[in-house]
N, C-alpha and C positions, 0 to 999 in steps of 0.2 A: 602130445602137444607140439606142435612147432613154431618155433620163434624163428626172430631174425638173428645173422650170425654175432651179432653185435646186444645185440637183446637194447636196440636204444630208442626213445622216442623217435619218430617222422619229424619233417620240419614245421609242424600245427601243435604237436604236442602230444599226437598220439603211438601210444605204443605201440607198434605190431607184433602182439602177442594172441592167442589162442588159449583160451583157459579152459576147462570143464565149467565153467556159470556164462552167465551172461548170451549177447546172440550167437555166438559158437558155440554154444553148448552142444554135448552131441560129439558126435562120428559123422564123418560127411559120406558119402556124398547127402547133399540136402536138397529138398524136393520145396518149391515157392510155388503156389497157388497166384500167378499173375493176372493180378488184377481180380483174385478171385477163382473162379473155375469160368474164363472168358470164355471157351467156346462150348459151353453148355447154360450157362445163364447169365442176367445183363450185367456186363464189366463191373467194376468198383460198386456194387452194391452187396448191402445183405445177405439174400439170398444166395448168391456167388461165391461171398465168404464161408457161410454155414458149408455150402455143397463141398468148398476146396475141402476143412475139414473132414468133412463125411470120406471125401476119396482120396485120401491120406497126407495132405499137405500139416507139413509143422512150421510153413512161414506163410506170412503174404507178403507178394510185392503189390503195393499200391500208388499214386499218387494226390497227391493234395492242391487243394487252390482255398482259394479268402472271398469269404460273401463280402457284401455293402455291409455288415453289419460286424464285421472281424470274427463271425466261425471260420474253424477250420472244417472242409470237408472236401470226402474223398470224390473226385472224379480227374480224369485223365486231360480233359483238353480246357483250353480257358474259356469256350464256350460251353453254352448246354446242345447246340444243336444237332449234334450228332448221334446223344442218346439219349436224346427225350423228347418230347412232346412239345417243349420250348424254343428259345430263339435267344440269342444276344449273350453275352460276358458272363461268366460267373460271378467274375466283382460287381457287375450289375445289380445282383440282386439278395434280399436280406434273404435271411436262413428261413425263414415262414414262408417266403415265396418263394424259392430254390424248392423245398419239401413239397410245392405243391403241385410238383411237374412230374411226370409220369417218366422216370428212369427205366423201365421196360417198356417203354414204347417203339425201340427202332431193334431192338433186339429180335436176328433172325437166323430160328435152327438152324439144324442142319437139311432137315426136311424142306424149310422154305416158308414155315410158318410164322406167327407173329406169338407165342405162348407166354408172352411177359406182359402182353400191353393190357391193361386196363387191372394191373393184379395188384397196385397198389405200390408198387415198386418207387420205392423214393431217393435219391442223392444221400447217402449218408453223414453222419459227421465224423470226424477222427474218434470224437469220444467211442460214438454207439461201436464203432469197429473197436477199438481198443478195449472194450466190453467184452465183446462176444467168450472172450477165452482169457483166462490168465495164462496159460502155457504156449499161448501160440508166441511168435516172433514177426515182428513185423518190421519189413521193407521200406520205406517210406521213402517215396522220392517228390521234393518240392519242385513244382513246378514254373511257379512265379517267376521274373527275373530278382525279383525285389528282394535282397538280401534282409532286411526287415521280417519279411513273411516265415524264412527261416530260421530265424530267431525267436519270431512267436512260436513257434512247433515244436520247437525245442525246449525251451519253456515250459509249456503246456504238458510236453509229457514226462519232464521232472517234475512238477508239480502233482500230477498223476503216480507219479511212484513207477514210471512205467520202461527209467531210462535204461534197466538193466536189460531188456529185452525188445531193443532197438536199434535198428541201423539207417543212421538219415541218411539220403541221398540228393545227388543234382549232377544232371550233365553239363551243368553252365561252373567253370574256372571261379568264374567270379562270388560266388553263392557259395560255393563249396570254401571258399576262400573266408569270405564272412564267416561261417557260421563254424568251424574247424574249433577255432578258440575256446568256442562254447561249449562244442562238444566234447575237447578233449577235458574241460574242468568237471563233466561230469560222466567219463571215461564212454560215451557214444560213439561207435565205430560211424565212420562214414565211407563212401565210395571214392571211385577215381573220379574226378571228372575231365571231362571231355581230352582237354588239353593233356592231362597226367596221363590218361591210355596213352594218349599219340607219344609223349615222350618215353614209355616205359616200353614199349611197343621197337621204339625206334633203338631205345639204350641195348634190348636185348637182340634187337638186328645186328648191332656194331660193335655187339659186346664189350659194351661200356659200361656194369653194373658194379666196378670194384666200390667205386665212393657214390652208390647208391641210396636214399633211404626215401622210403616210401610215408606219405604223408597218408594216404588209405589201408584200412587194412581189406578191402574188397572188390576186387576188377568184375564191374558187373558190365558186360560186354557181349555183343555177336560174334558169333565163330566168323565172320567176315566184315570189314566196311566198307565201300568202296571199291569192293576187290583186290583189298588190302587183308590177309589171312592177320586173323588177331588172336584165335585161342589156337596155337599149335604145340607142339609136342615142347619143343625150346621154351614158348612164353608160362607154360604152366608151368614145366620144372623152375623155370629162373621164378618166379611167384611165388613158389612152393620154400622154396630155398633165399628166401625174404620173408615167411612170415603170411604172407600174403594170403587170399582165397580167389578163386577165380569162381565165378558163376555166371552162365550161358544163358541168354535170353534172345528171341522169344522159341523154343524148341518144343514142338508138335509131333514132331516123327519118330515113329522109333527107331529107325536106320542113323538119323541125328543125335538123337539121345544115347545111342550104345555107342558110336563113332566116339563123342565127346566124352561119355563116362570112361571109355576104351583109353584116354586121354590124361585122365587124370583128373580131371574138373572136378572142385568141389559141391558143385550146385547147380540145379537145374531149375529154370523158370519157366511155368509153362501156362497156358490153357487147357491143357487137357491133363488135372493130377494125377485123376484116376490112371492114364495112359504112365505118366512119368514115376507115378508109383511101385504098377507091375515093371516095368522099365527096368528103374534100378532094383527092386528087390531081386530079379533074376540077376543082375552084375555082381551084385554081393554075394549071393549064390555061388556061381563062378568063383567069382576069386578068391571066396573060403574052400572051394575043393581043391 
């Protein structure tokens, strides 16, 4: 288990500790099924999810948005028209007519085919995902700006029973800002957002970390932004040595995947699990001989 040197809450209330329960459960490194198993079937759906399981994923990263009619369900952008058959805003439309658009319709192999469209493939809602498995662990990153919307989420999966095996997310300051409170009264790990990478990033550039305390206990981050280097050798020990987790998104290669596990990184996100699978099971190999 590693905590922080201090063993004290962040400045939201959350601890940065690491237990055997809850979404740290486990031995890292940890393998996320992003968005599913994205680059073999259609993103944030069903199907996607089942598959990540099947090729050895124990989390999902996913994201969420709000019908007209206040479901929560899982798709990635605030339109439909990217992966579906539809057109126009998510909040545009109620949960009966969101289900009745075709979420494997723009979905395309690797071949070049179209194998998802017309197969029944539908927009999910957080529940039905939150279903599929009691053991799995889920990612959840809100995507709304509306500090509201992540408050509903939160909510909803304490009320579900479901807060011990959850980690909310958001790249927006201000979201992550709201909903912190809530989630430290009902011990929910959240991420960094946006703003917290850039100053944690900057602190361990200038080595400023003496009177540091981390309000996240999860740097979910590119090995680069900008061409700005963000998971290197320095930023994961300094993370490590706070408590912290560091997990790599979006990683498809395996020269990426062994680089970063070579690294230290606790987690890996990917589209291909089956790939980050074999991946890490041969690192862990390694490093127990």
């Amino acid at each position: 288990m590693r905590t922080s040197p201090a063993g004290e809450p962040g400045t939201c209330g959350w601890t940065v500790q690491q237990t055997e329960r809850g979404f740290f459960a486990g031995v890292p490194p940890r393998l996320f099924g992003h968005r599913g198993a994205a680059a073999v079937l259609p993103e944030n759906t069903l199907p996607s999810f089942r598959r990540a399981v099947q090729d050895g994923a124990g989390y999902f990263e996913l994201d969420v948005h709000c019908t007209a009619d206040d479901h929560v369900v899982v798709i990635h952008d605030a339109t439909v028209d990217r992966t579906t058959d539809g057109a126009g805003p998510v909040s545009g439309f109620s949960l009966r007519e969101l289900q009745r658009l075709d979420a494997g319709y723009r979905f395309q192999a690797a071949d070049g085919t179209l194998p998802a469209r017309g197969q029944g493939v539908t927009v999910p809602t957080l529940r039905e995902v939150v279903d599929l498995s009691d053991d799995l662990r889920l990612n959840i990153e809100i995507k709304p700006s509306d500090p509201s919307v992540a408050r509903r989420v939160v909510e909803l999966l304490v009320s579900w029973g479901v807060a011990d095996r959850v980690l909310v997310a958001s790249a927006r300051d201000d979201v992550v800002a709201a909903l912190r409170p809530l989630c430290a009264r009902y011990g929910i790990p959240t991420n960094f957002a946006a703003g917290e990478v850039a100053e944690f990033v900057g602190r361990v550039t200038e080595g400023r970390l003496a009177d540091y305390r981390p309000a996240g206990a999860a740097l979910q981050v590119p090995p680069e932004w900008h061409g700005i280097a963000v998971i290197t050798e320095a930023t994961v020990a300094a993370a490590h040595a706070l408590g912290i987790e560091v997990h790599a998104w979006t990683i498809n290669t395996v020269t990426e995947m062994e680089y970063l596990l070579g690294l230290g990184i606790d987690g890996i996100m990917t589209d291909l699990p089956a790939l980050g699978r074999d991946t890490i099971a041969r690192h862990v190999q390694r490093r127990s001989q």
